[in-house]
C-alpha positions in Angstrom: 0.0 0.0 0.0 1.7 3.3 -1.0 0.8 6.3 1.0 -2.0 7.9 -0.5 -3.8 4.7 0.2 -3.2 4.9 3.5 -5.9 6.1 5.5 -5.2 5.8 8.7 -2.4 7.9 10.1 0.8 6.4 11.9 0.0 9.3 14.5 -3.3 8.0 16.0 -4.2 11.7 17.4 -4.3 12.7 13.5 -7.4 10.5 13.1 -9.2 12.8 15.8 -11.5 15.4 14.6 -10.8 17.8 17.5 -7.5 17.1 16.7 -8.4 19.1 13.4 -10.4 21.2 14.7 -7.7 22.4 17.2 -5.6 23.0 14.4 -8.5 25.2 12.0 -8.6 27.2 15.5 -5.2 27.8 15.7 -4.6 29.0 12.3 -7.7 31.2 12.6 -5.7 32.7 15.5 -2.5 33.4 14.1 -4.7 35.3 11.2 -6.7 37.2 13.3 -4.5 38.5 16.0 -1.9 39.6 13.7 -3.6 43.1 14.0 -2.7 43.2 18.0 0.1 46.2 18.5 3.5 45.4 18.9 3.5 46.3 22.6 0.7 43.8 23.1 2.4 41.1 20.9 4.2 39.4 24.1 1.6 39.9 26.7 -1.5 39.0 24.7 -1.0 37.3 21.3 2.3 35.0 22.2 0.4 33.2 25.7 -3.0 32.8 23.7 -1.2 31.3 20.9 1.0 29.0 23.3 -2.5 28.1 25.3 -3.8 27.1 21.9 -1.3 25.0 21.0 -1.1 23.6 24.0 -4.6 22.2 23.0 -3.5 20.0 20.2 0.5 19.3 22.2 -2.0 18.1 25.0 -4.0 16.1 22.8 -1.2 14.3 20.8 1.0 13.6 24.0 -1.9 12.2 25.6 -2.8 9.7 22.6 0.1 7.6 23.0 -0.3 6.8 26.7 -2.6 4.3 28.1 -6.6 5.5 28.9 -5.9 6.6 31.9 -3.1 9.3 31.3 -4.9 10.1 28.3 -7.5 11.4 30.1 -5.2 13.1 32.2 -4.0 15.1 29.4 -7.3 15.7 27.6 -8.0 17.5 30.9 -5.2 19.1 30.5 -6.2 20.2 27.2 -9.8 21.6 28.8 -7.5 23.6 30.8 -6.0 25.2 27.8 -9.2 25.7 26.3 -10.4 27.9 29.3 -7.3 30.0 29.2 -8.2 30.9 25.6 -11.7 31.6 26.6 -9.9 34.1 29.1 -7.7 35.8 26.2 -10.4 36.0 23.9 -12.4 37.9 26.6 -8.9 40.7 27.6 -8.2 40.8 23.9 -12.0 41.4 22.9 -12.3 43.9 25.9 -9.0 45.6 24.5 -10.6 46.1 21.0 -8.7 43.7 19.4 -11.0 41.3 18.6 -14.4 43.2 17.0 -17.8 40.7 18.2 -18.1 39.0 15.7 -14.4 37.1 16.2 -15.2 36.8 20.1 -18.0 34.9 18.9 -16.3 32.9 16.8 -13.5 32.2 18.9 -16.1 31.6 21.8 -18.0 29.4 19.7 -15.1 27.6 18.6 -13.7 27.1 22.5 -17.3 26.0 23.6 -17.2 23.1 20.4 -13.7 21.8 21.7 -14.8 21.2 25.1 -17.8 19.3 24.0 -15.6 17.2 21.9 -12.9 16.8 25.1 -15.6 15.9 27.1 -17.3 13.1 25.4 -13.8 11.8 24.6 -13.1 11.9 28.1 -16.6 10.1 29.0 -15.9 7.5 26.5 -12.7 6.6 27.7 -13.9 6.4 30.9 -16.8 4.0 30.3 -14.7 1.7 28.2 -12.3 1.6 31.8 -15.2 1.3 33.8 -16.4 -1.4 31.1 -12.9 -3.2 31.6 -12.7 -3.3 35.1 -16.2 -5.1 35.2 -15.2 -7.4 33.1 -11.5 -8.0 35.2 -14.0 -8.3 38.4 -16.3 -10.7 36.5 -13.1 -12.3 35.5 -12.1 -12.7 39.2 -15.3 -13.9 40.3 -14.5 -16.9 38.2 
């Protein structure tokens, strides 16, 4: 199989769809802060940049560990998420972002934490699911 055949990426967090998601985000960030000042650059648009990167970093560390610390890192990711929501809101409040990209970037926040939380749940049943079976197992 050569690799335009091959569907399935070698770096399981690829396949996610918050994966690309976090990425469309990202780049929507470095378009739309490039209008902060200079003297704002390090203080504003550098951290909220870092924080959303931190996203997808969190997200493709956590993908090669076992259930368990992957859900430590996808909360780890939720925790990025909500400092983004915070520099949306100084940037926003600073007249850097107009409302219709604090919406967007609100919007966009809210959508990845939905999709980091029903990863998270998931994971969680299918450990809950595997212990059962382990104390079934045991009962044996």
């Amino acid at each position: 199989m050569n690799e335009q055949e091959n569907t399935v990426s070698f770096f399981r967090f690829e396949d996610l769809r918050i994966y690309a998601k976090t990425l469309d985000y990202i780049t929507w960030l470095y378009k739309n802060l490039s209008e902060i000042p200079a003297p704002h650059q390090l203080s504003l648009e550098d951290p909220f940049l870092k924080s959303a990167q931190n996203i997808g970093l969190h997200l493709a560390e956590g993908s090669a560990r076992n259930k368990t610390q992957f859900i430590y890192y996808l909360k780890m990711a939720k925790s990025a998420v909500r400092e983004c929501v915070v520099y949306t809101e100084i940037v926003a409040q600073m007249n850097f972002f107009d409302d219709d990209q604090k919406d967007y970037s609100r919007n966009q926040l809210m959508e990845l934490t939905k999709m980091i939380g029903s990863l998270i749940s998931s994971l969680q049943r299918s450990l809950s699911s595997t212990r059962d079976e382990d104390d079934a197992d045991d009962s044996m």
